[in-house]
TORPA-4810 file (N, C-alpha, C, O; in nm, 3 decimals):
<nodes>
NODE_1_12.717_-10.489_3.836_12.592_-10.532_3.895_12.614_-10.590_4.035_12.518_-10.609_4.109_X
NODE_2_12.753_-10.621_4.076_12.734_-10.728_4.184_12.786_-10.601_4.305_12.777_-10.610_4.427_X
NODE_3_12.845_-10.481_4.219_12.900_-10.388_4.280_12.761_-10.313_4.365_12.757_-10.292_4.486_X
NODE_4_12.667_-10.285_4.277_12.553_-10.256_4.330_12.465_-10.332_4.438_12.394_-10.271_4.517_X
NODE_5_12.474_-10.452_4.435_12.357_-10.559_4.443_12.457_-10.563_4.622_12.394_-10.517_4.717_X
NODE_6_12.555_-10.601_4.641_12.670_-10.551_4.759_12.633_-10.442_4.844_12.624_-10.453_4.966_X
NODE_7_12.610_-10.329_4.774_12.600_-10.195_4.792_12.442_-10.195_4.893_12.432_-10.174_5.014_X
NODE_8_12.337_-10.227_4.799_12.229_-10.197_4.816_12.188_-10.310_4.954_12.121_-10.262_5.045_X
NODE_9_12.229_-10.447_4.962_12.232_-10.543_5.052_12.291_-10.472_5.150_12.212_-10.447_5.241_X
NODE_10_12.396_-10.433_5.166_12.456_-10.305_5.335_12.403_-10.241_5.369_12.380_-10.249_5.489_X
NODE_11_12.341_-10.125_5.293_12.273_-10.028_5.324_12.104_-10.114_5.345_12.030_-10.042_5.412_X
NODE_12_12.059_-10.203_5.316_11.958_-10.207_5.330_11.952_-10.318_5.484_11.849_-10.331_5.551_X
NODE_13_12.067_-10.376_5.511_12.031_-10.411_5.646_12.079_-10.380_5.714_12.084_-10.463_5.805_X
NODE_14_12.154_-10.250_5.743_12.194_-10.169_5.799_12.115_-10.112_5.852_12.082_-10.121_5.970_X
NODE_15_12.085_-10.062_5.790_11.927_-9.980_5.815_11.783_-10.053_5.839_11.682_-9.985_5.821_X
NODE_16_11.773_-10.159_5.870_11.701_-10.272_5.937_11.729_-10.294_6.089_11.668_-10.301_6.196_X
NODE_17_11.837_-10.299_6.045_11.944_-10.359_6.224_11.913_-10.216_6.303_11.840_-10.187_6.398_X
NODE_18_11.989_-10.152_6.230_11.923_-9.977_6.316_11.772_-9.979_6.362_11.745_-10.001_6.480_X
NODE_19_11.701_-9.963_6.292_11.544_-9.966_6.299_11.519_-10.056_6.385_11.416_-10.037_6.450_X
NODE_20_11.595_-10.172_6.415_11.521_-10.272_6.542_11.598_-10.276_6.662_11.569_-10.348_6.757_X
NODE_21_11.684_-10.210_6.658_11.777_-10.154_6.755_11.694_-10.012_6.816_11.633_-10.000_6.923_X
NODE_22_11.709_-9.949_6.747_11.620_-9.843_6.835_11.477_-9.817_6.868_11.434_-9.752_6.963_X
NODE_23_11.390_-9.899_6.743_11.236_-9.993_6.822_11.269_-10.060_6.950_11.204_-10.011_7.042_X
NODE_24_11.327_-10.130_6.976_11.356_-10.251_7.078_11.413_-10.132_7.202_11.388_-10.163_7.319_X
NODE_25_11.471_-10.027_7.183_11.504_-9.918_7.320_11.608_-9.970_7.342_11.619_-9.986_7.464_X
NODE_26_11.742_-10.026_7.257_11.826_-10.140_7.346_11.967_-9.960_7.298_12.058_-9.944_7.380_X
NODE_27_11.961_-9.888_7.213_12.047_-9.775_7.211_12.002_-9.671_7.301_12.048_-9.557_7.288_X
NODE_28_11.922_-9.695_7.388_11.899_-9.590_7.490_11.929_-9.654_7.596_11.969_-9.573_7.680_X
NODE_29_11.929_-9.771_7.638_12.020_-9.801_7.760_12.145_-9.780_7.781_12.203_-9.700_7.708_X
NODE_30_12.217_-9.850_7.889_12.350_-9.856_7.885_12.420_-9.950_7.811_12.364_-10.022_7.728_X
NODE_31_12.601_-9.955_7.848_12.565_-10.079_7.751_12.661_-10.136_7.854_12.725_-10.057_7.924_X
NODE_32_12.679_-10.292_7.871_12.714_-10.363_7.961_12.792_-10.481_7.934_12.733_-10.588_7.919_X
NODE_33_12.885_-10.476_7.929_12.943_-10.630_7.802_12.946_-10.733_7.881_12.976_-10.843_7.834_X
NODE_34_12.912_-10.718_8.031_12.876_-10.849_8.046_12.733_-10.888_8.073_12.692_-10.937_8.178_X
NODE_35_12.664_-10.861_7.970_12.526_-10.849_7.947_12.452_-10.937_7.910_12.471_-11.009_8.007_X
NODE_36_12.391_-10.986_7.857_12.328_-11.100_7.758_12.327_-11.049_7.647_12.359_-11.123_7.554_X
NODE_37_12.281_-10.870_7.609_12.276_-10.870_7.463_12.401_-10.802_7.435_12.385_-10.711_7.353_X
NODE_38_12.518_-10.816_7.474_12.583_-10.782_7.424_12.622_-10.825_7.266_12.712_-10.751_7.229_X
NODE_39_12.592_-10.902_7.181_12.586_-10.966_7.038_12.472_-10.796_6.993_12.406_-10.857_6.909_X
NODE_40_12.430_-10.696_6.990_12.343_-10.579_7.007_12.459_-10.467_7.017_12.471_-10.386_6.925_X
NODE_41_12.542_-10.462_7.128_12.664_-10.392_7.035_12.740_-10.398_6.980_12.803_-10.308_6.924_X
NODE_42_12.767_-10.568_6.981_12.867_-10.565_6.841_12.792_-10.524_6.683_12.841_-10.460_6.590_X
NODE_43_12.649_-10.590_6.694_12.561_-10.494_6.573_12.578_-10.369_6.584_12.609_-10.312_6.479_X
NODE_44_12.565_-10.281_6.713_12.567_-10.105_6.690_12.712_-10.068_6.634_12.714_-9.958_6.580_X
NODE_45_12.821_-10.129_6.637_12.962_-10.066_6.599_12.966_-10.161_6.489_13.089_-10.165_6.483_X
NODE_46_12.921_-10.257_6.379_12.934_-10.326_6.280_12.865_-10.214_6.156_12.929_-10.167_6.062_X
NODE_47_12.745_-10.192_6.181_12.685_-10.186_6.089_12.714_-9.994_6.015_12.714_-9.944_5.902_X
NODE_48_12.730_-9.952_6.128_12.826_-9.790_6.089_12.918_-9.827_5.978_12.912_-9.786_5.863_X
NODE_49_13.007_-9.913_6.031_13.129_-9.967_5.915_13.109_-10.017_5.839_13.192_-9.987_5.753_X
NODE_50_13.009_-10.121_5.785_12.926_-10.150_5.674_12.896_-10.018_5.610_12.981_-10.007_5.522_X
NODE_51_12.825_-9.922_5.610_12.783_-9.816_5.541_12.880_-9.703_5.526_12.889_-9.629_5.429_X
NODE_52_12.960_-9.700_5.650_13.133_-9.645_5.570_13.201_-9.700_5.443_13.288_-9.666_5.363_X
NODE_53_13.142_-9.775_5.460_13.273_-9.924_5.385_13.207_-9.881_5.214_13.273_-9.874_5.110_X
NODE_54_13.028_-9.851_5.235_13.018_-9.883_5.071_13.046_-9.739_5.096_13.156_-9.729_5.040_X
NODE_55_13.020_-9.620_5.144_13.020_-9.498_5.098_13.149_-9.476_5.026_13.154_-9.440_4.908_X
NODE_56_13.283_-9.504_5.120_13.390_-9.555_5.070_13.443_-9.633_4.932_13.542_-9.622_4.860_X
NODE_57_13.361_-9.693_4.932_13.363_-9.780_4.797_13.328_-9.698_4.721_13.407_-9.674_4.630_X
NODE_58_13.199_-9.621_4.726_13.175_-9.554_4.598_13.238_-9.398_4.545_13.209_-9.318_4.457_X
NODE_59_13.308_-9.404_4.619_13.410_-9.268_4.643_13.532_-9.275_4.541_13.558_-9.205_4.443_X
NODE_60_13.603_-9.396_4.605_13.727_-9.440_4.552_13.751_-9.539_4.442_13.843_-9.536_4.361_X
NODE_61_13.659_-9.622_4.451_13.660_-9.774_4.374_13.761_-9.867_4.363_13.780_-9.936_4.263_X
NODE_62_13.843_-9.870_4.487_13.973_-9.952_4.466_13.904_-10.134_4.506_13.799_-10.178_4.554_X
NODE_63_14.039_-10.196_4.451_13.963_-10.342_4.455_13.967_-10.354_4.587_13.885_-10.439_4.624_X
NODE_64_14.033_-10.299_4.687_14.064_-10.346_4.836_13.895_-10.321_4.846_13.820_-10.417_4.827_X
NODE_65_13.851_-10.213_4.872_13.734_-10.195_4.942_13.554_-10.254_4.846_13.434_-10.256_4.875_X
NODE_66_13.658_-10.297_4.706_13.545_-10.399_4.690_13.570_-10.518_4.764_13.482_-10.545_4.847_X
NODE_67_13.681_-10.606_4.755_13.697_-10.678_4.809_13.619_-10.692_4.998_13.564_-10.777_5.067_X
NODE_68_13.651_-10.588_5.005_13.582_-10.557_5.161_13.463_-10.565_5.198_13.414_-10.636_5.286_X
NODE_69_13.393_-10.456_5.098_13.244_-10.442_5.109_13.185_-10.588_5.073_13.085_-10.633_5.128_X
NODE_70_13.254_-10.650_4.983_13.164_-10.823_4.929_13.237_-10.900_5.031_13.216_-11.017_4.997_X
NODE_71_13.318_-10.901_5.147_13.301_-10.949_5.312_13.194_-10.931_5.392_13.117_-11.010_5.445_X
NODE_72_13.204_-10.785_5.393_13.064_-10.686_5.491_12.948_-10.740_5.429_12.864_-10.766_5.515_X
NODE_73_12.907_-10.770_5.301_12.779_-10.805_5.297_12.797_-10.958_5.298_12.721_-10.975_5.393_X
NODE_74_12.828_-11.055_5.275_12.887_-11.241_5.343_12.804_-11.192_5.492_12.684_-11.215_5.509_X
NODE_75_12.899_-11.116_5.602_12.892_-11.113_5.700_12.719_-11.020_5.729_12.699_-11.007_5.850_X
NODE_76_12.635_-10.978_5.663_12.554_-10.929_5.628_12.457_-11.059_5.651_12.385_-11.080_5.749_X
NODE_77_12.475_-11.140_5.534_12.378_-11.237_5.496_12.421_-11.329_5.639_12.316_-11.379_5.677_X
NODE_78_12.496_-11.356_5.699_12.504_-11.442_5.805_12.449_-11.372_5.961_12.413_-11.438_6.058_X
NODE_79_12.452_-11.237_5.954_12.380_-11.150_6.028_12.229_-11.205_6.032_12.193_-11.257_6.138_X
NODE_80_12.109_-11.195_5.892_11.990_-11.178_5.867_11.982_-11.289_5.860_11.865_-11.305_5.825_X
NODE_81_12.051_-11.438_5.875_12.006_-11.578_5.872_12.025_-11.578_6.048_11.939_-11.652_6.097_X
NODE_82_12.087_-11.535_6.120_12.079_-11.598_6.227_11.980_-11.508_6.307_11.967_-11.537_6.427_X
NODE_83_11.903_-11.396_6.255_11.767_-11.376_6.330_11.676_-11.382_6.298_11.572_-11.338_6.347_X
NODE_84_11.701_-11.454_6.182_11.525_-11.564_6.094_11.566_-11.700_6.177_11.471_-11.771_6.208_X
NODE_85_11.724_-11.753_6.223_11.680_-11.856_6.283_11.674_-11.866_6.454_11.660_-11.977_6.505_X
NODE_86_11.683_-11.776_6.517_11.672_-11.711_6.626_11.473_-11.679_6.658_11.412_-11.692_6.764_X
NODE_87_11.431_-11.643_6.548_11.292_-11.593_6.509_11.223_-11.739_6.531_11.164_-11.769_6.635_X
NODE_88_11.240_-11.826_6.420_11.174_-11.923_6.356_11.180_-12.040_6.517_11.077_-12.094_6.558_X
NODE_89_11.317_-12.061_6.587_11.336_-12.153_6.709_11.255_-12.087_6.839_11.227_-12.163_6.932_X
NODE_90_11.214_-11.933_6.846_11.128_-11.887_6.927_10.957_-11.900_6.853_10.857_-11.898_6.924_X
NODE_91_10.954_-11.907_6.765_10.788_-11.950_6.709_10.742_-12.068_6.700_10.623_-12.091_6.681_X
NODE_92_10.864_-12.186_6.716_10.835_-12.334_6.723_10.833_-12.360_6.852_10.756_-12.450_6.883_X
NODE_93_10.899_-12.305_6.946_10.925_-12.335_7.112_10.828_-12.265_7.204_10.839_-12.300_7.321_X
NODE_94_10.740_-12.179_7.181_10.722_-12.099_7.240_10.527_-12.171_7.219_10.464_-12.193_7.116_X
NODE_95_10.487_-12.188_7.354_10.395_-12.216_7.415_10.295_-12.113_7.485_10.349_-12.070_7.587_X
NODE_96_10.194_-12.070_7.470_10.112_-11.984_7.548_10.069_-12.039_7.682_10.018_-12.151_7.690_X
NODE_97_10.088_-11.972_7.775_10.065_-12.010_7.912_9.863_-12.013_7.902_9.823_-11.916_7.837_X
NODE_98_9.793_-12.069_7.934_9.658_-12.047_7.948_9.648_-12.045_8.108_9.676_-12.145_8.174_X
NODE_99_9.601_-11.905_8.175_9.537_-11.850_8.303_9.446_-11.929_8.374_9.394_-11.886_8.477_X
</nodes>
């Protein structure tokens, strides 16, 4: 169950991070590492390897790449907390200018 629950957590914000990566137009620019969003390609080259990692897993089933994949998703859940709190410090700070 935890093999799954791992599994389904990668692939499912994987495929989140993608989806707001290429809404946002930030994979059709260039990319610039001394940029501001550069933290945007370390997401574009993370999250490929996340979804290698379980495909991998479910291929082979060795403990290494469980062991791995239940890192990738840790590093997953610390991914999706820091742009609910990235989110939440721009909806408390953020003031409407009135014209």
């Amino acid at each position: 169950m935890k093999d799954v629950l791992c599994s389904f957590g990668n692939l499912i914000a994987a495929v989140a991070v993608y989806w707001h990566l290429i809404n946002g137009g930030w994979l059709t620019n260039r990319y610039q590492l001394i940029a501001a969003n550069v933290g945007n390609l370390a997401l574009a080259i993370f999250e490929p390897i996340a979804v290698v990692s379980v495909t991998a897993f479910w291929i082979w089933r060795t403990p290494s790449l469980r062991r791995f994949m239940s890192i990738l998703f840790v590093i997953q859940i610390l991914i999706g907390a820091g742009f609910l709190l990235f989110f939440l410090f721009f909806a408390f700070t953020w003031h409407p200018k009135m014209m």
